[in-house]
C-alpha positions as CSV (number, residue, x, y, z in Angstrom):
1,X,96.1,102.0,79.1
2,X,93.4,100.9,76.9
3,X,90.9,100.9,79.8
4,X,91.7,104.4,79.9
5,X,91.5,105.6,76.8
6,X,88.0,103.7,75.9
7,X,86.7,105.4,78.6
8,X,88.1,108.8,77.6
9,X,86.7,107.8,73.9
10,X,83.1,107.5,75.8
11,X,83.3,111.1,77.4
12,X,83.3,109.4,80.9
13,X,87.4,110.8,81.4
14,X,87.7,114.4,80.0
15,X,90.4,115.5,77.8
16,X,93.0,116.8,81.0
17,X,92.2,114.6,84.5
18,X,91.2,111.4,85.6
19,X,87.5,112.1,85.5
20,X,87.5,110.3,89.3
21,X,84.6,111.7,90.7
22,X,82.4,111.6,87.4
23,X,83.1,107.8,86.9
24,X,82.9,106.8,90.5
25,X,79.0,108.3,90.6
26,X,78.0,107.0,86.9
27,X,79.6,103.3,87.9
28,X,77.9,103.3,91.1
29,X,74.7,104.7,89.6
30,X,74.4,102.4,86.7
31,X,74.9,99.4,88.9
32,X,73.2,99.6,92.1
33,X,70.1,102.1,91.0
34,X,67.9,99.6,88.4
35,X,68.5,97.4,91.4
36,X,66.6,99.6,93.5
37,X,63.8,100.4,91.5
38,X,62.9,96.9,90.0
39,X,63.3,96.2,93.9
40,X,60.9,99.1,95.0
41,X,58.3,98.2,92.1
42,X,58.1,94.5,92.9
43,X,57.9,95.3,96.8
44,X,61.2,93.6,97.5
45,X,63.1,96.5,98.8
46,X,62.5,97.1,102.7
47,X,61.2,95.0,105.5
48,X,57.9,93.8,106.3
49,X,57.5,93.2,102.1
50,X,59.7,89.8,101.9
51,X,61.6,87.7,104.4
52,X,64.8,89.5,103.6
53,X,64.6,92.3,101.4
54,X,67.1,93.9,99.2
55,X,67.9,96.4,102.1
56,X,69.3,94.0,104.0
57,X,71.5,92.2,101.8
58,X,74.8,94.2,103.2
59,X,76.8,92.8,100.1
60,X,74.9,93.9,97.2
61,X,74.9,97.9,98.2
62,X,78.7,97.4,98.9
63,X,79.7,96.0,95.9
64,X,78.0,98.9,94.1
65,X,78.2,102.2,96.5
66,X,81.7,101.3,97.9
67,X,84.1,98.9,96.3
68,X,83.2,100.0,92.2
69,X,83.5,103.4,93.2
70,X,86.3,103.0,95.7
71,X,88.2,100.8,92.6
72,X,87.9,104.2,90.3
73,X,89.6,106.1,93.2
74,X,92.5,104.4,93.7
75,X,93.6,105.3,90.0
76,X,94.0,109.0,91.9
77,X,97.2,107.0,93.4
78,X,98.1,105.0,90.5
79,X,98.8,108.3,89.0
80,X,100.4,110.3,91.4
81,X,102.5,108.2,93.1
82,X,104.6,106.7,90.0
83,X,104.9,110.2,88.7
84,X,107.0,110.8,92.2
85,X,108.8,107.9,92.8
86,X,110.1,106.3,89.8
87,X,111.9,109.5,88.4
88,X,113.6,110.0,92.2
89,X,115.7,106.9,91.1
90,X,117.3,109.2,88.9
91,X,117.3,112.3,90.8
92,X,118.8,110.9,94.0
93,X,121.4,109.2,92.1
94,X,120.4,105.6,92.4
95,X,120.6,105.1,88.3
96,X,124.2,105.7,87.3
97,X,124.7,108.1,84.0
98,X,125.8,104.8,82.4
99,X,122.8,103.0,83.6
100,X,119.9,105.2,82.1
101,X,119.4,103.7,78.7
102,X,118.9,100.5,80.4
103,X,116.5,101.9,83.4
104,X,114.8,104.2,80.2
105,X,114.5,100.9,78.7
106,X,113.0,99.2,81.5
107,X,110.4,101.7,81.7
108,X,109.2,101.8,78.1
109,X,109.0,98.0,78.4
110,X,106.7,98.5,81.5
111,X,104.4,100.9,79.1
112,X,104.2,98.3,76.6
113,X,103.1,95.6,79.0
114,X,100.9,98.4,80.6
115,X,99.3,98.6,76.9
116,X,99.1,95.8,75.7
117,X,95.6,95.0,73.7
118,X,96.1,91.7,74.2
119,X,96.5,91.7,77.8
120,X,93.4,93.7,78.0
121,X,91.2,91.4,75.8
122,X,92.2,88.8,77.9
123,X,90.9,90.5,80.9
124,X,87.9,91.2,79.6
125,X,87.5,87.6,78.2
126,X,88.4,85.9,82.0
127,X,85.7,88.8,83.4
128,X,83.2,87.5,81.0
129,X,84.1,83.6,81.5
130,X,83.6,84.3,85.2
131,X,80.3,86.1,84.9
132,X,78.9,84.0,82.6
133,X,79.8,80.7,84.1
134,X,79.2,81.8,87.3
135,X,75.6,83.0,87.0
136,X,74.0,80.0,86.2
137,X,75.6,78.3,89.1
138,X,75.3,81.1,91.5
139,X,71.9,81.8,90.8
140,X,71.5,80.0,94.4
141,X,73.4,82.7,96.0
142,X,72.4,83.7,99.1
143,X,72.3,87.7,98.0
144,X,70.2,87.1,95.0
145,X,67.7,85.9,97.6
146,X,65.2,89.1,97.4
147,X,64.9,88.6,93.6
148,X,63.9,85.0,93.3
149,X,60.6,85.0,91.7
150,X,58.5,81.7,91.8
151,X,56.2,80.5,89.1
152,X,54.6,77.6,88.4
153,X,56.1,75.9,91.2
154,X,59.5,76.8,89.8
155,X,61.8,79.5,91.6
156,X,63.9,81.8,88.8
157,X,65.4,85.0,89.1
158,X,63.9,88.0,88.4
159,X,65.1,91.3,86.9
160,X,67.1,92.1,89.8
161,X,68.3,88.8,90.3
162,X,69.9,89.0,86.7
163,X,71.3,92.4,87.0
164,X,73.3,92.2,90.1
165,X,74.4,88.5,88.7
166,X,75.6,90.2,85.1
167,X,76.1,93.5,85.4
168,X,77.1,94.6,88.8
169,X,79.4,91.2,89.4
170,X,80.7,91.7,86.0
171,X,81.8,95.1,86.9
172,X,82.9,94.3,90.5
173,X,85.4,91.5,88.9
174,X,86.9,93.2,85.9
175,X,87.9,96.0,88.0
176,X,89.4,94.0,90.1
177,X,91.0,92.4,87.7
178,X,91.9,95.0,85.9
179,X,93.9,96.0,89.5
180,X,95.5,92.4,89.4
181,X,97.2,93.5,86.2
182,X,98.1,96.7,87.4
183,X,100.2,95.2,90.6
184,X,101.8,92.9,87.8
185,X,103.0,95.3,85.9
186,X,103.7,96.9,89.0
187,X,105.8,93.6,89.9
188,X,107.8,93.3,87.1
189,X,108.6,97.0,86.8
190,X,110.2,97.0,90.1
191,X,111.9,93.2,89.2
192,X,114.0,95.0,86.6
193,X,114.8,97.5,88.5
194,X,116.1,95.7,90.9
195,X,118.5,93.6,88.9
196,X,120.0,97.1,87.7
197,X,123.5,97.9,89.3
198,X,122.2,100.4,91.8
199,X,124.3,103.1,93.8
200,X,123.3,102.4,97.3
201,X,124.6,104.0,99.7
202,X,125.5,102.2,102.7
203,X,125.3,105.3,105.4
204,X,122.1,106.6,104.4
205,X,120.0,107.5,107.1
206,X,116.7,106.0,105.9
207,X,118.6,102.5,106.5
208,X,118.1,100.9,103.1
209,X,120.8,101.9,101.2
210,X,118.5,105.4,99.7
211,X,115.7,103.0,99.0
212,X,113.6,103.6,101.6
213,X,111.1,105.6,99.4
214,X,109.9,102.6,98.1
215,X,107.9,102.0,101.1
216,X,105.3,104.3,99.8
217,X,104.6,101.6,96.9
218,X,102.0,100.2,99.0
219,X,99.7,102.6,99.4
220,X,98.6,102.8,95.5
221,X,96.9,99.8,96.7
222,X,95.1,101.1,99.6
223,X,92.1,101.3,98.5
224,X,92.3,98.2,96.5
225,X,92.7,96.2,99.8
226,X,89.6,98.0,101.5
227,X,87.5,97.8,98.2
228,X,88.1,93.7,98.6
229,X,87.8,94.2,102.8
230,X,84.5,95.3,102.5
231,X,83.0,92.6,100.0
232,X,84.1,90.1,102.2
233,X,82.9,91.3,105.5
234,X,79.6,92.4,104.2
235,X,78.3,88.8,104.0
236,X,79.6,87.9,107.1
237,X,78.1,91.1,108.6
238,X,74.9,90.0,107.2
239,X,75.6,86.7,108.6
240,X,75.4,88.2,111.9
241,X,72.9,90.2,112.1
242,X,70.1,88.3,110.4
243,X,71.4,84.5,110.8
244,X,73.1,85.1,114.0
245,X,76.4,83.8,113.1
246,X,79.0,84.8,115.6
247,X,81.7,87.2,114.1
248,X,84.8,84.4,115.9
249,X,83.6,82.0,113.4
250,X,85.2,84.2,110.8
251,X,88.6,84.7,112.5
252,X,90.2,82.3,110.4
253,X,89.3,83.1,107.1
254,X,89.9,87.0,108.1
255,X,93.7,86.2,109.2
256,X,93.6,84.2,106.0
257,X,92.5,87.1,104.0
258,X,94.9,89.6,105.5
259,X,97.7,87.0,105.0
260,X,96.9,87.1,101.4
261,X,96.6,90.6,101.1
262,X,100.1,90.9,102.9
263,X,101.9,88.4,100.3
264,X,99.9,90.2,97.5
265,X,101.2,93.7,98.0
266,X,104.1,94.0,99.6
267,X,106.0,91.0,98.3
268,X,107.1,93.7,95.5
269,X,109.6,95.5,97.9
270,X,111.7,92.4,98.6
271,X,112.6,92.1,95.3
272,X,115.5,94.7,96.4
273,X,116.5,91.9,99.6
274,X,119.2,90.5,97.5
275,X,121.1,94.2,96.6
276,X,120.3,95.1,99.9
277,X,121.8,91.8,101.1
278,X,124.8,92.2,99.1
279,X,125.3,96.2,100.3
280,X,125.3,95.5,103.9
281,X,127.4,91.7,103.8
282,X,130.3,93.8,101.9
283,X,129.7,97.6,103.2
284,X,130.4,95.7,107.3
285,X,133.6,95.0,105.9
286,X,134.3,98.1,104.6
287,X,133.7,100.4,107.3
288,X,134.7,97.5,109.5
289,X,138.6,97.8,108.0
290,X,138.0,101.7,107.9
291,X,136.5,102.3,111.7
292,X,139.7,99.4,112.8
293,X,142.3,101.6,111.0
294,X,140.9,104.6,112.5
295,X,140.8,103.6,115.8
296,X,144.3,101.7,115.4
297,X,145.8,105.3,114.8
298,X,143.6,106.8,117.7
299,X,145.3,103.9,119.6
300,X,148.8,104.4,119.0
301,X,148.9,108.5,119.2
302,X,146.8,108.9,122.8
303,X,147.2,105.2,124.4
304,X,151.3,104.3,123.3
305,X,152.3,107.5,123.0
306,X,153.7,107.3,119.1
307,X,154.1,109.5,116.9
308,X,152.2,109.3,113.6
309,X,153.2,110.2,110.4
310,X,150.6,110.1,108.4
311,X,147.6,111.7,110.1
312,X,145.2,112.3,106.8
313,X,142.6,109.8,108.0
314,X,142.7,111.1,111.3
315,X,142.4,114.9,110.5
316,X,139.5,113.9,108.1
317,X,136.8,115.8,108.4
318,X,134.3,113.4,107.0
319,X,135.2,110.9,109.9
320,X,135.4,113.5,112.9
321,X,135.8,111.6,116.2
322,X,136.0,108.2,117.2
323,X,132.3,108.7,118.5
324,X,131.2,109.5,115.0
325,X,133.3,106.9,113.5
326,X,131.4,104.3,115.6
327,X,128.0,105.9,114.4
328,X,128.5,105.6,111.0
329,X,129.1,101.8,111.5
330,X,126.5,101.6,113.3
331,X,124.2,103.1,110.5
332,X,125.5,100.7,108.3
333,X,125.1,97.2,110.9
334,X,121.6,98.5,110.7
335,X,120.8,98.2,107.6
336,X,117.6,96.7,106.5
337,X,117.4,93.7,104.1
338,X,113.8,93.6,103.6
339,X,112.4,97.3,102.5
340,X,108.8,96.4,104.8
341,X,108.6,98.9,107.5
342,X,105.7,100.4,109.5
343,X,104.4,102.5,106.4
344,X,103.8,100.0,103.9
345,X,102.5,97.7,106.6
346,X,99.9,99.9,107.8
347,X,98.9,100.9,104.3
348,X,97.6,97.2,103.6
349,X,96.5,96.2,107.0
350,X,94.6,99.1,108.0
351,X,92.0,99.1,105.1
352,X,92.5,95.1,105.1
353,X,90.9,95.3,108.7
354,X,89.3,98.6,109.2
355,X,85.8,97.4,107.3
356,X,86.0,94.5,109.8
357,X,85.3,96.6,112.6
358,X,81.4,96.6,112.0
359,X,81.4,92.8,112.2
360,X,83.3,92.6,115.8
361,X,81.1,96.2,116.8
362,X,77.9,93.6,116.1
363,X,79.5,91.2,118.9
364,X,80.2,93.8,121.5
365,X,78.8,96.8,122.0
366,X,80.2,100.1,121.1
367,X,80.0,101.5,124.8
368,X,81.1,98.3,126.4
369,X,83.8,98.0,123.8
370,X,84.9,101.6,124.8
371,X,84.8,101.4,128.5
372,X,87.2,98.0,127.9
373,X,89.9,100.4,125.8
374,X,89.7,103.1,128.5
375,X,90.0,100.8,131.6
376,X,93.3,99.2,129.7
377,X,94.6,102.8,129.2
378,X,93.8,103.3,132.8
C-alpha cells in the first residue's frame, strides 16, 4: 500500500522484508526519546522534581514503547496470514473452475481499494484534523500535566507538552487508523467472497462446511486489540495508583471496550452465516432422505425378512453401516452457522483483557490473588 511503499522510498522498509524490527525501534525512538530529554533537562522527569513527573504518567511511555511499536508488528500477520489463507480457497476446492475469474476478480478489486491514494490522503487528512483540533483543546489533558510551564501567571505547554500532543498522538492515531482501513478492506474482501457460489461441503469435519480456516482471520488483529488494550488501561492504571481510583469503577467501560472490540473484529466471519445457513437448512434434508432410505432397506432385509433387489446403496462403501450412516448425519445436524469458535474468540479477548491485569493486580495483591486461584483449584 502507499504507506508501505513511502516508507520503503525513505529506507525505513529494505528492498526484501518488512523492515519490522527497524521501524518498530526508529518509531518508538523518535516519539517517546525528545520526550525524555526535554523532561530530564527541565527536571520534570522523576519524582521528588514535580508533583507528578513524566515517569509516572503510565500513558505517555505506552503509547510510545508499546502500542506504535506493537502497531508496526502486527503488519508481520497482515502479511503472512493472507498469503495462507486466501489462496486455500482455491486449493481446497471452495472456488469452482468456473468461479475463479470472478474470485481473481474480487481480489484485484481488494488491491485497488487496498491502494487507493485517495483513501490514504484521506487518512492522513482525518489524522491531521484530529491532531490539530484536538491539541488546542486537549492541552488540559491530564498526561500533558508534567509539561505545563507557567509564566506570567499564565500556564502553557512546554516542549514536551507539544510533542507528545503533535507528534506522538499524531502517530498513535494514524496508525491506528491506518489499521481501521486495513479491517475494511479486510471486510469487504471477505463480503465478496462470500456472496460467491461456494462448494461447501456439508460432512466436513471442521463443521462449517470447509470454512473453518477462516477462524484464524482474527488473529491479524491481535495485536491491534492489545496495542488499543494498553492505551486504555494505562490511564486508569495511573488513576489507581496516584489518584486512588478503584480499578471496579472501570468495569463498565472495560466490558464496553471488549464489546466493541468483539463486534469490530470478528463481525467479518458472519458474513458466511447466510451460505452456511442455506448448506445446513437443505444438506438435513438431503442426508435426511438418504440416511431414511438407507435404513428403510436395512429395515426390510434384517427386520421383515424381504428380499432386496437392488442392494447398491446398501453395499456402498462410502455409507458402510447403519452406525456410520447415523454419524455422517450427525456431522451435518452440527453444523455451525456462525464461523466464531474458541480460536478467533481468544485471539481478541485475550490481548483485549490481558493489559487489564495490572489494573485489577493494583486492587489485590499478587500473593493473595494467587492463594485465592489455588484454594479454588483445591
Amino acid at each position: 500500500d502507499p504507506w508501505f511503499r513511502v516508507q520503503q522510498a525513505i529506507g525505513l522498509i529494505p528492498p526484501s522484508g518488512l523492515g519490522i524490527v527497524r521501524r518498530s525501534v526508529v518509531f518508538a525512538l523518535v516519539t517517546w526519546v525528545p520526550l525524555v530529554i526535554w523532561a530530564m533537562l527541565w527536571r520534570r522527569a522523576f519524582p521528588g522534581e514535580l508533583a507528578e513527573p513524566l515517569l509516572q504518567h503510565i500513558g505517555i511511555h505506552a503509547r510510545c514503547l508499546v502500542a506504535i511499536p506493537l502497531l508496526i508488528i502486527s503488519e508481520a500477520a497482515a502479511d503472512r496470514y493472507p498469503r495462507e489463507l486466501i489462496p486455500y480457497f482455491l486449493t481446497s476446492g471452495l472456488v469452482h473452475d468456473d468461479a475463479k475469474p470472478k474470485f481473481q476478480g474480487i481480489l484485484r478489486s481488494a488491491e485497488k481499494m487496498r491502494d487507493s491514494w485517495m483513501a490514504w490522503g484521506s487518512l492522513l487528512g482525518v489524522t491531521l484534523f484530529m491532531t490539530l483540533a484536538g491539541s488546542y483543546e486537549s492541552a488540559h489533558l491530564h498526561d500533558v500535566a508534567c509539561a505545563q510551564v507557567e509564566s506570567g501567571g499564565k500556564v502553557s505547554l512546554g516542549f514536551g507538552g507539544w510533542w507528545y500532543l503533535v507528534v506522538v498522538r499524531f502517530m498513535f492515531t494514524f496508525l491506528l487508523l491506518v489499521w481501521a482501513w486495513r479491517l475494511l478492506v479486510c471486510s469487504a474482501l471477505l463480503w465478496r467472497i462470500s456472496r460467491l457460489d461456494l462448494q461447501l461441503v456439508p460432512t466436513h469435519p471442521d463443521g462449517a462446511g470447509g470454512l473453518g480456516f477462516l477462524q484464524d482471520i482474527p488473529i491479524i488483529f491481535s495485536l491491534v486489540v492489545f496495542a488499543m488494550s494498553v492505551v486504555m488501561a494505562s490511564p486508569w492504571e495511573h488513576d489507581v495508583l496516584y489518584h486512588g481510583a478503584q480499578s471496579t469503577s472501570f468495569n463498565i467501560l472495560l466490558a464496553v471496550f471488549v464489546a466493541i472490540m468483539f463486534v469490530l473484529f470478528l463481525s467479518p466471519l458472519t458474513f458466511f452465516s447466510r451460505g452456511l445457513r442455506r448448506l445446513k437448512q437443505h444438506s438435513l434434508l438431503d442426508y435426511g432422505a438418504l440416511v431414511g432410505q438407507h435404513g428403510r432397506l436395512v429395515q426390510r432385509r434384517w427386520i421383515f425378512g424381504k428380499d432386496i433387489k437392488n442392494t447398491a446403496l446398501l453395499q456402498a462403501p462410502e455409507l458402510g453401516p447403519v452406525s456410520d450412516t447415523v454419524a455422517m448425519y450427525k456431522v451435518v445436524e452440527d453444523i455451525r452457522i456462525i464461523l466464531i469458535g474458541k480460536r478467533s474468540l481468544l485471539a481478541i479477548g485475550l490481548p483485549a483483557l490481558l493489559p487489564m491485569l495490572p489494573l485489577w493486580a493494583i486492587d489485590i495483591p499478587l500473593k493473595e490473588l494467587v492463594m485465592k486461584l489455588l484454594e479454588a483449584l483445591i
